[in-house]
C-alpha positions as CSV (number, residue, x, y, z in Angstrom):
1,X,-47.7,-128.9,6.6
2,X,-46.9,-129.8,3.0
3,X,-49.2,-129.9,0.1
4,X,-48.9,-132.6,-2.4
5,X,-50.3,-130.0,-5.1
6,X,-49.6,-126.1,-6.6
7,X,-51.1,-123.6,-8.7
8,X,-48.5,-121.9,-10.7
9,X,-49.9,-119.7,-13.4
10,X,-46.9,-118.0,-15.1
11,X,-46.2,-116.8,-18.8
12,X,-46.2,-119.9,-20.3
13,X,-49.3,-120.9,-19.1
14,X,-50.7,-117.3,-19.9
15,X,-49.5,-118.1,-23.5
16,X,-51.5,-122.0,-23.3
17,X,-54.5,-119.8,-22.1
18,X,-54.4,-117.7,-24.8
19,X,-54.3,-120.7,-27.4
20,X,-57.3,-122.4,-26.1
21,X,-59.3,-118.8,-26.0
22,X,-58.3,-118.7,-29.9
23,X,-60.1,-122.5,-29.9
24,X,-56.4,-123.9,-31.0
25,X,-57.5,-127.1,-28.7
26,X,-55.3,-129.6,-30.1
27,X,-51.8,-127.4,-30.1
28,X,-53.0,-126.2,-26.6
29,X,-53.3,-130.2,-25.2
30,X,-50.1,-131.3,-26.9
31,X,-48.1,-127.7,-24.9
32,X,-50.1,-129.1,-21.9
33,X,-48.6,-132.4,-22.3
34,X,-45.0,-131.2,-23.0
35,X,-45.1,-128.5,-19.3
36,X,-46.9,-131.9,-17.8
37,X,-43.3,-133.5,-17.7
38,X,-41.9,-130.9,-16.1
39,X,-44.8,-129.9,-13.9
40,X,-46.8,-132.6,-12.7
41,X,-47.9,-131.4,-9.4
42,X,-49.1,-127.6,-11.0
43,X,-53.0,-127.9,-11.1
44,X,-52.7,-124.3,-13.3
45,X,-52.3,-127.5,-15.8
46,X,-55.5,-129.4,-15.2
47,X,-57.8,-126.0,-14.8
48,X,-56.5,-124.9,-18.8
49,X,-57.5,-128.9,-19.4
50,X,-60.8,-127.8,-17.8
51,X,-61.4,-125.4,-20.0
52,X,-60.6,-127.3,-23.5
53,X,-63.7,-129.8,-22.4
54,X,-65.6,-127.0,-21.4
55,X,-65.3,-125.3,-24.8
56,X,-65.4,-128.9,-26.9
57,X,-68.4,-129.5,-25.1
58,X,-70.4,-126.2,-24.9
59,X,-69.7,-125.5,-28.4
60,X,-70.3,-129.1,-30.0
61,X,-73.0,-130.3,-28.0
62,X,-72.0,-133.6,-28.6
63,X,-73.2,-136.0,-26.0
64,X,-71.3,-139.0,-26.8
65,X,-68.2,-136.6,-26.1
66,X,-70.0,-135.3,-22.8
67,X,-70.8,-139.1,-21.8
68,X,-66.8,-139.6,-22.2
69,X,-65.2,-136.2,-20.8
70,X,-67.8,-135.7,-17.6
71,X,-65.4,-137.8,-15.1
72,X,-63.0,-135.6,-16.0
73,X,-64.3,-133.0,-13.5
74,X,-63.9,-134.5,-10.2
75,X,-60.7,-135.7,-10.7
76,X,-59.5,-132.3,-11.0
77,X,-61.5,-131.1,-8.1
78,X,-60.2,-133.5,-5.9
79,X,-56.2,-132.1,-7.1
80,X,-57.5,-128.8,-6.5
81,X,-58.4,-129.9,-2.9
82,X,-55.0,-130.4,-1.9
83,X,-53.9,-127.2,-2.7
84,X,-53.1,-124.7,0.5
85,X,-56.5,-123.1,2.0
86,X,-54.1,-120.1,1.7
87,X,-53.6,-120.3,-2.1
88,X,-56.5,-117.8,-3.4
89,X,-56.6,-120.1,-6.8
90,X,-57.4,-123.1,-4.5
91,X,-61.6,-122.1,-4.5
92,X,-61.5,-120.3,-8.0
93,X,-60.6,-123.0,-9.2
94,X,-62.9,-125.4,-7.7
95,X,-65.7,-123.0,-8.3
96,X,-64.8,-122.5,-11.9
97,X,-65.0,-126.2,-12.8
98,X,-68.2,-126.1,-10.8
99,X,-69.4,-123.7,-13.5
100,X,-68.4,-124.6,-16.4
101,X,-69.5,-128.3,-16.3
102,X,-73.1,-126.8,-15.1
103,X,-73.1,-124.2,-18.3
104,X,-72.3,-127.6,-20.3
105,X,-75.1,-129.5,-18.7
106,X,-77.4,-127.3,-19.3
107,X,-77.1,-128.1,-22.8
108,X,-77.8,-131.7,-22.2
109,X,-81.0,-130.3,-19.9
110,X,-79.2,-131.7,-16.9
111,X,-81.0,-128.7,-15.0
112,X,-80.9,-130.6,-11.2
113,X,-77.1,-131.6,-10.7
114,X,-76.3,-127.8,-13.3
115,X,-77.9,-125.9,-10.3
116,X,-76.2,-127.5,-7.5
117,X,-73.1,-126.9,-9.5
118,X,-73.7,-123.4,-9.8
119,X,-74.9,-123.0,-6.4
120,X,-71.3,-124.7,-5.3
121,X,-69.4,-122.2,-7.5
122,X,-71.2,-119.4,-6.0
123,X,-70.6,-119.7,-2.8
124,X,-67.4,-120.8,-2.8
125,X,-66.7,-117.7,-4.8
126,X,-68.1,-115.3,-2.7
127,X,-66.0,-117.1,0.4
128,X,-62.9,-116.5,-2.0
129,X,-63.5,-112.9,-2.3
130,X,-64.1,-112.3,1.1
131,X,-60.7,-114.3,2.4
132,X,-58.7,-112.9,-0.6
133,X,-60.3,-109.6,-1.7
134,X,-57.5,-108.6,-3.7
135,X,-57.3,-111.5,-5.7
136,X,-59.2,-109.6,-8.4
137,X,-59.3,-113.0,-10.3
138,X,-61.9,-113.7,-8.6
139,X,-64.2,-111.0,-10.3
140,X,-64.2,-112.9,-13.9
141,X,-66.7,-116.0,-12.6
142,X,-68.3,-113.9,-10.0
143,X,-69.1,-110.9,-12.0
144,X,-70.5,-112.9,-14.5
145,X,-73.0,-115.2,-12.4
146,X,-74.4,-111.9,-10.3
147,X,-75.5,-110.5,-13.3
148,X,-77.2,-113.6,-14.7
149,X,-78.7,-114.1,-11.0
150,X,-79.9,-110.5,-11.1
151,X,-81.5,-111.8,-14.1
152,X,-83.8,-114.7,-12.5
153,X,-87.2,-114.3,-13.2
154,X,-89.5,-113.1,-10.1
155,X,-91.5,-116.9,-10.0
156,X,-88.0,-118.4,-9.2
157,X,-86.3,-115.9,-6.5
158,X,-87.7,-118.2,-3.9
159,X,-85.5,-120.7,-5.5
160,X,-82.9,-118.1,-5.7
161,X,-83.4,-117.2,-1.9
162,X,-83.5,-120.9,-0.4
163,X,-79.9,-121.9,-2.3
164,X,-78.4,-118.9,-1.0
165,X,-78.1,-117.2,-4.3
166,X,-77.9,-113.6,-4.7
167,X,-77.2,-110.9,-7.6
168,X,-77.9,-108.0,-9.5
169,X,-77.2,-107.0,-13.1
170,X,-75.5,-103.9,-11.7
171,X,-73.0,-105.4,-9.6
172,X,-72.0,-108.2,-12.0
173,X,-71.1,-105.5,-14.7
174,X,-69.5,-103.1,-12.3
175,X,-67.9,-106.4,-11.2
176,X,-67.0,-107.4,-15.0
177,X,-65.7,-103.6,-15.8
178,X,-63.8,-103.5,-12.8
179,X,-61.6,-106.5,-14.2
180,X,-61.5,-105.0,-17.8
181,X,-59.8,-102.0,-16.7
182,X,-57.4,-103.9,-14.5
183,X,-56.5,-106.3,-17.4
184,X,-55.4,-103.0,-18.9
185,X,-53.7,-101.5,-16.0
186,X,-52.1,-104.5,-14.4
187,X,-49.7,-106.9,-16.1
188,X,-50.7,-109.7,-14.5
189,X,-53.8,-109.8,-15.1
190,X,-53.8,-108.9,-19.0
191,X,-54.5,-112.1,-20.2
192,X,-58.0,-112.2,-18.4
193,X,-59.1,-109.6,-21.0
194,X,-60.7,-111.7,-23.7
195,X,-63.0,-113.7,-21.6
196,X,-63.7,-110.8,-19.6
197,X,-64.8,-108.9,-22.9
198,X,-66.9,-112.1,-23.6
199,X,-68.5,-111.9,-21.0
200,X,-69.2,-108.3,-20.7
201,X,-70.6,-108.4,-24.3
202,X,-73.2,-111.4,-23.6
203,X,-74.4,-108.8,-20.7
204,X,-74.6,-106.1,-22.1
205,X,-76.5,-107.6,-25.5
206,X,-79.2,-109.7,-23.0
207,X,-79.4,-107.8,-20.2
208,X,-79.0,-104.0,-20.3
209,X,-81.6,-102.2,-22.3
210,X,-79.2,-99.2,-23.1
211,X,-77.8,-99.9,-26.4
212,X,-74.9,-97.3,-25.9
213,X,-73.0,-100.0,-23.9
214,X,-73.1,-102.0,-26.4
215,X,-72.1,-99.1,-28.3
216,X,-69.2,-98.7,-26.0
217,X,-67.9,-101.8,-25.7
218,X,-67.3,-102.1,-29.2
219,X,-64.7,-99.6,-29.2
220,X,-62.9,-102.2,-26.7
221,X,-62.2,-104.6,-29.8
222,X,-59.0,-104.3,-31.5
223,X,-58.1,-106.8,-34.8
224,X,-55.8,-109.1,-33.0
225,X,-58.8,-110.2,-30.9
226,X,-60.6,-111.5,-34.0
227,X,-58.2,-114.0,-34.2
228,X,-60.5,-116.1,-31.7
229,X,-63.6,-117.5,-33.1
230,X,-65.0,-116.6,-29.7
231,X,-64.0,-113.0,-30.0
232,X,-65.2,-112.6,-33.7
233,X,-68.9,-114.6,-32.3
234,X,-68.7,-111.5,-29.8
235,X,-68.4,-108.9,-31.7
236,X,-70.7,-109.6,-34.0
237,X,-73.5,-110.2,-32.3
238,X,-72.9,-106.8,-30.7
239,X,-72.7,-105.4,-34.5
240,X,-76.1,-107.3,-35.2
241,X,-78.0,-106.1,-32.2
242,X,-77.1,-102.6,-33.0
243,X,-78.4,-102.9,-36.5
244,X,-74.5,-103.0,-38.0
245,X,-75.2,-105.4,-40.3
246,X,-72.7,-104.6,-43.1
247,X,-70.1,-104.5,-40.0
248,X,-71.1,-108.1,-38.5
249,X,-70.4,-109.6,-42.1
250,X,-67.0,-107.9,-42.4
251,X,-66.0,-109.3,-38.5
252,X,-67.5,-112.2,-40.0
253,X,-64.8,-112.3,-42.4
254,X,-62.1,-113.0,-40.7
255,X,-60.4,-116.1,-40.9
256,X,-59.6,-118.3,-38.6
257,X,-57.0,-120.9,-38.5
258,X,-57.4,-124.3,-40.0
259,X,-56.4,-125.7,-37.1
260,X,-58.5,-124.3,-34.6
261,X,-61.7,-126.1,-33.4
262,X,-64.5,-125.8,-35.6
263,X,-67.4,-122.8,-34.5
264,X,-70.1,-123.9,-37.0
265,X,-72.6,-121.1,-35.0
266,X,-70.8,-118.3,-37.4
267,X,-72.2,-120.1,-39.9
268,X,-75.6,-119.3,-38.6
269,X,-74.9,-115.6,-38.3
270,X,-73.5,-115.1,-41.4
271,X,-76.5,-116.9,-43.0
272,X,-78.4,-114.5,-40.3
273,X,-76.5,-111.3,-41.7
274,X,-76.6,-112.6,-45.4
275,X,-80.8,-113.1,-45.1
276,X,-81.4,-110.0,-43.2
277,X,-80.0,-107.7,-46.4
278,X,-82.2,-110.0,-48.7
279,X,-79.5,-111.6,-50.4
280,X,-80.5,-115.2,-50.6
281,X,-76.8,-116.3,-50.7
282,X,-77.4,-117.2,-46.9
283,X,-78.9,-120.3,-48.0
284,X,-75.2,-121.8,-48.4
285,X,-74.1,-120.8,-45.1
286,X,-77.4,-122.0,-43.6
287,X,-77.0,-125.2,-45.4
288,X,-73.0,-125.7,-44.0
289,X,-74.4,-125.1,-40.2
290,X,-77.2,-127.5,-40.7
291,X,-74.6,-130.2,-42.2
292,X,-71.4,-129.5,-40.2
293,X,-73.0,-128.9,-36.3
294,X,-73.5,-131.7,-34.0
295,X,-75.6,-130.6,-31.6
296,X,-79.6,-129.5,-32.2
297,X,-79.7,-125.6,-31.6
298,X,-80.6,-122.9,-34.1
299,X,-81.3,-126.0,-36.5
300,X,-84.5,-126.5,-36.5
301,X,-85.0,-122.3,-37.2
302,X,-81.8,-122.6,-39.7
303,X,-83.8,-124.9,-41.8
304,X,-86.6,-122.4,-41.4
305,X,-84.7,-119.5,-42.8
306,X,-84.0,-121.6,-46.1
307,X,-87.8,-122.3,-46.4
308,X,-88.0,-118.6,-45.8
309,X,-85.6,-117.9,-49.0
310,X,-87.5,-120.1,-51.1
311,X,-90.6,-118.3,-50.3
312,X,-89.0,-115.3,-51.0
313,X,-88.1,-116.1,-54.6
314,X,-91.9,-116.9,-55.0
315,X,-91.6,-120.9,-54.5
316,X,-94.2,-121.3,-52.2
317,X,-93.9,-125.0,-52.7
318,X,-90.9,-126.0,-51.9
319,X,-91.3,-123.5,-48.8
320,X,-94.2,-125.5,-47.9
321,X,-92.6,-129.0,-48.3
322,X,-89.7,-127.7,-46.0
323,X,-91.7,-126.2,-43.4
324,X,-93.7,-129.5,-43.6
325,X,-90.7,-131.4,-42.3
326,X,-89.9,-129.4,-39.4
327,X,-92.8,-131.1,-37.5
328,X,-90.7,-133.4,-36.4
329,X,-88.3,-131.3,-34.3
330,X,-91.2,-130.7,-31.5
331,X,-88.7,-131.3,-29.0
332,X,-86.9,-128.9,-29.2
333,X,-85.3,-126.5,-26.3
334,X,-84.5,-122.6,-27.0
335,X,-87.4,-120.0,-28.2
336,X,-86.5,-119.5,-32.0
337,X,-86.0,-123.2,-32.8
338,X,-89.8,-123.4,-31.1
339,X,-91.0,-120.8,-32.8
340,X,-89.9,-122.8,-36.0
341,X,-91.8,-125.5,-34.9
342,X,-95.1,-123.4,-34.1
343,X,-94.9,-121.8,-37.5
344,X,-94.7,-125.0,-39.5
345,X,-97.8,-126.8,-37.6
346,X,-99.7,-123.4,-38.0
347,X,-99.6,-124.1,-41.7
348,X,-99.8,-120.3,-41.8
349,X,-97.3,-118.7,-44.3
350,X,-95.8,-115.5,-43.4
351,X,-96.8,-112.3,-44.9
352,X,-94.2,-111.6,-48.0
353,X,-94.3,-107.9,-46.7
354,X,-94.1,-108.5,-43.3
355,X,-91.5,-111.2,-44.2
356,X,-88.9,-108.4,-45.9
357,X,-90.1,-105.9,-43.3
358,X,-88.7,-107.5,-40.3
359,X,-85.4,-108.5,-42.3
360,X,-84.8,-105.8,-42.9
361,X,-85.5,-103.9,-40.0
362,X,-83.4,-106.9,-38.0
363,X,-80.2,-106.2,-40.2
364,X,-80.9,-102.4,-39.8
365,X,-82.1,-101.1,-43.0
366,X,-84.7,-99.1,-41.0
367,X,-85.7,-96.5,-44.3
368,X,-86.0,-99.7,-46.9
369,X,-88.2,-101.5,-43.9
370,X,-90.4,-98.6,-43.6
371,X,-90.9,-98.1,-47.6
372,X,-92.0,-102.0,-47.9
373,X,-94.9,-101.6,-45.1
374,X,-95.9,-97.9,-44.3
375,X,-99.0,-97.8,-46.8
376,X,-100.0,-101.4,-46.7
377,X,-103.7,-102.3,-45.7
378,X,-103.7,-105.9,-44.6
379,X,-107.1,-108.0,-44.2
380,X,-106.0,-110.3,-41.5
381,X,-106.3,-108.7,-37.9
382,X,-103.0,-110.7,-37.3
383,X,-101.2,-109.0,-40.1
384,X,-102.3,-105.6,-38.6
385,X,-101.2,-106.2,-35.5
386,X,-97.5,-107.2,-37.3
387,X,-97.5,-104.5,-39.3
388,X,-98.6,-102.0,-36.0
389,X,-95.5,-103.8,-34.4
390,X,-93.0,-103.7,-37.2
391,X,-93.6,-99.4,-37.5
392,X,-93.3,-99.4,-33.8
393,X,-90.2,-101.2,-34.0
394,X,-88.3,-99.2,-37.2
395,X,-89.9,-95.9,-35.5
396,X,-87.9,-96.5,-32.1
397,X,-84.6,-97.3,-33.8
398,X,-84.9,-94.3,-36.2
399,X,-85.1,-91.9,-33.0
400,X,-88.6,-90.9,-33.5
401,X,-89.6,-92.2,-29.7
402,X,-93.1,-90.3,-29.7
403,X,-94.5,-91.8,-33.4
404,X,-92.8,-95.1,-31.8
405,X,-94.6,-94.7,-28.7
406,X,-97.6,-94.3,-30.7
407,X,-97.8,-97.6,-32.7
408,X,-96.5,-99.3,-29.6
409,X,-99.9,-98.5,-27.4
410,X,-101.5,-99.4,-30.7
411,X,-100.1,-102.9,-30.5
412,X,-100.6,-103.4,-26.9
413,X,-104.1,-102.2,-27.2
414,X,-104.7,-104.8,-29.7
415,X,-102.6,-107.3,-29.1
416,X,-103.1,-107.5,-25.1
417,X,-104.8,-111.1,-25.4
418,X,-103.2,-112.4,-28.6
419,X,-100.7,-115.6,-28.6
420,X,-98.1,-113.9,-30.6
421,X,-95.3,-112.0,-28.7
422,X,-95.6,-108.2,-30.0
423,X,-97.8,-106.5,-27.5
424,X,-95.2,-108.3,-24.7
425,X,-92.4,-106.9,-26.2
426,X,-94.1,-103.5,-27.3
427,X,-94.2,-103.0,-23.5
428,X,-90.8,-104.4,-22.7
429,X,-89.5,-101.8,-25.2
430,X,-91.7,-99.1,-23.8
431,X,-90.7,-99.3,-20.6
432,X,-86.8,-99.5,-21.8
433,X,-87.3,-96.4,-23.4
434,X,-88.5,-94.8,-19.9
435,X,-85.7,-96.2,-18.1
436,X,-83.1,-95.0,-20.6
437,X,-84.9,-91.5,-19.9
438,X,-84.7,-92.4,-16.0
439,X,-88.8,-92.1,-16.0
440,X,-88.6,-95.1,-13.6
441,X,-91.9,-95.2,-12.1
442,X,-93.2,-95.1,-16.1
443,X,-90.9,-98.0,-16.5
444,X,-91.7,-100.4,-13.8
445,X,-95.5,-99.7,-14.7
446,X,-94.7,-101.2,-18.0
447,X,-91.9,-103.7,-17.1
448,X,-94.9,-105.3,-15.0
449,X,-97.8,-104.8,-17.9
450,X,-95.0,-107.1,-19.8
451,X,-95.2,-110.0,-17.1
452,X,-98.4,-109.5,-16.6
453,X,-98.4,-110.7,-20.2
454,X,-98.2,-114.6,-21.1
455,X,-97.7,-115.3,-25.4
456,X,-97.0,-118.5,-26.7
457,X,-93.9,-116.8,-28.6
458,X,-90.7,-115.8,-27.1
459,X,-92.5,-115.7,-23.3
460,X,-88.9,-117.1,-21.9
461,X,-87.0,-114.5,-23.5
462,X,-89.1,-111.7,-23.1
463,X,-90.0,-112.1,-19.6
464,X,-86.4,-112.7,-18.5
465,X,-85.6,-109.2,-20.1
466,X,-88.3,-107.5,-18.5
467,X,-87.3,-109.3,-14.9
468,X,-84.1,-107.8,-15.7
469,X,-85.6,-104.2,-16.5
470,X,-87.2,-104.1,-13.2
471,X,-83.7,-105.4,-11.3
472,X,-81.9,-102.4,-12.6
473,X,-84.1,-99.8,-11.5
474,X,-83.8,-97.7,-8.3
475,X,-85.4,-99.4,-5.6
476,X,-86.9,-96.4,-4.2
């Protein structure tokens, strides 16, 4: 039987891969255009295509752009289609459009037809690895959506178990690491390694309490990855989540090409990295995200940060003028742009101390943290309560696990039935701390007080974490 389509991947293509990766759209659709002549039947061509609307999409959020690019995706499926059930790129690739164009909805809150999508792509890649388990390929999509199912929260596995969806953490990094090492050890595979290591690092930042992974896969970086805005956004957050805050700024640093697509989030974090050593410079890169970005995320909060600097410099009026005008954004979707929200209809104004103390301790200036808030008295119960928090917090990163311990029962005992997130995540962090020790029945006990928990602030977040505490612990 003959088959009107193929799926050639070769070194050119590797190379047209590579160019998208470093977000070089345009150069990447003209050498599509140019192999297109030559290659008209090789649906390698229409998955890299694939991937420059995925990217233009996820990363611009622009729904105009969506509405135009969505039909897109099952015309290529239906190529893919008439590939050989033989060839092992046939599914992948079917399942890999699947899942990109359901990570995209998502953005435009398309949650029905993203979770059919992703329920498509999952199956069909767990068929592909059973036909073609050498196809190691396969690994990059399917290690990355085991871990995020093994991440579910408990109130939807009965979702999870009637579409036939299964995962753990564990296996989707084993998965994940599995494919790293190959792309090391195997030629053919080498030019999986970027998107592999993205992957890995959005795991191992959200979903593994054990920062020495993190840790790890730093080392895996090298200085010809940071030519992709992806891989610099990587690495940096791993810098920032580790307290490397002087690091993040220098990855944030690098240049990238005037040509490539435009990654206005690393304006954010560099406003984020800027603010968090108190040097009020971050306004500007605050201000280019808010005017460059098309899309709605981290806006909302972005504006809040600049309030935040004026406040600092002891212009509580113009803090509260901008804080007044965030009322508007009550529509938002993600847990810090909310949070934003609550804080400017609370009409509450943050503690200057408590301001500077979690700064700092969020850039990783644990000692200058500690000097601004160890001998305060605060009147406010809810200041307490911070300031319990905040010396729980700069205690646990400084090593010191039993004063950490301490402050953290403090805040749980006194925080229990508050709104505010910080005796939820004084327990999440308790129990991580007993499962990094491998006291597991210690951390389920508090993995659970954490669920058992419902703030106002950062529930989402929070809860997912602890769901995924509880997934990677010994089931006996």
């Amino acid at each position: 039987m003959l088959f009107s389509q193929t799926f050639r991947f070769e070194q050119q293509h590797s190379a047209i891969y590579n160019t998208i990766l470093n977000l070089e759209l345009r150069e990447a659709t003209q050498q599509i255009e140019t192999l297109k002549i030559q290659e008209s039947d090789n649906c390698a061509l229409l998955l890299l295509e694939n991937y420059i609307d995925f990217l233009t999409l996820f990363i611009s959020e622009e729904k105009t752009l969506f509405d135009q690019l969505q039909s897109n995706k099952n015309t290529r499926i239906k190529s893919f289609e008439k590939l050989s059930d033989e060839n092992p790129y046939k599914l992948w690739a079917i399942a890999t459009t699947n899942l990109q164009w359901a990570f995209v909805r998502l953005k435009f809150d398309e949650k029905y037809t993203a979770t059919f999508e992703i329920r498509k792509a999952h199956l069909l890649l767990n068929e592909n690895q059973n036909r073609f388990p050498e196809f190691k390929t396969n690994l990059l999509a399917a290690g990355f959506l085991h871990a995020l199912f093994g991440a579910v929260p408990a109130r939807y596995q009965i979702i999870m178990k009637l579409a036939s969806l299964n995962g753990s953490i564990e296996k989707g990094r084993s998965e994940l690491y599995e494919l790293l090492y190959l792309t090391t050890a195997d030629a053919s595979l080498s030019h999986l390694r970027k998107e592999t290591l993205f992957y890995l690092s959005f795991i191992e930042m959200n979903l593994n309490a054990n920062k020495q992974f993190s840790e790890n896969l730093l080392q895996q970086f090298s200085d010809n990855d940071l030519s992709s805005p992806l891989m610099i956004y990587a690495k940096a957050t791993l810098e920032m989540r580790l307290g490397k805050n002087n690091k993040a700024l220098e990855t944030l640093s690098f240049e990238t090409t005037a040509t490539s697509y435009p990654f206005c989030f690393l304006d954010y974090l560099r406003g984020e990295c800027l603010l968090r050593k108190l040097d009020f410079d971050a306004q500007k890169s605050y201000q280019k995200y808010i005017s460059t970005f098309g899309g709605t995320n981290y806006i909302t909060d972005a504006k809040r940060k600049i309030a935040w600097i004026y406040l600092l410099q002891g212009d509580q009026e113009t803090y509260l003028l901008l804080m007044t005008a965030l009322k508007i954004d009550e529509n938002r979707t993600i847990d810090i742009d909310k949070q934003a929200v609550k804080e400017a209809t609370s009409r509450k104004t943050p503690h200057l101390d408590l301001l500077k103390t979690q700064l700092l301790f969020d850039g990783g200036y644990y000692d200058e943290a500690l000097q601004v808030i160890a001998h305060k008295t605060f009147d406010s119960e809810a200041h307490t309560l911070e300031q319990l928090y905040r010396m729980a917090r700069i205690f646990d990163e400084q090593k010191n696990h039993e004063q950490a311990r301490i402050y953290y029962q403090k805040t749980i005992e006194k925080g229990k039935n508050a709104n505010s997130y910080f005796a939820a995540n004084a327990a999440l962090k308790i129990a991580e701390y007993y499962e990094t020790t491998y006291n597991y029945s210690e951390a389920k006990t508090y993995y659970n007080l954490c669920l058992k928990m419902n703030p106002t602030e950062y529930r989402t977040s929070i809860h997912q974490k602890a769901k995924a505490g509880l997934s990677r612990l010994p089931k006996n």
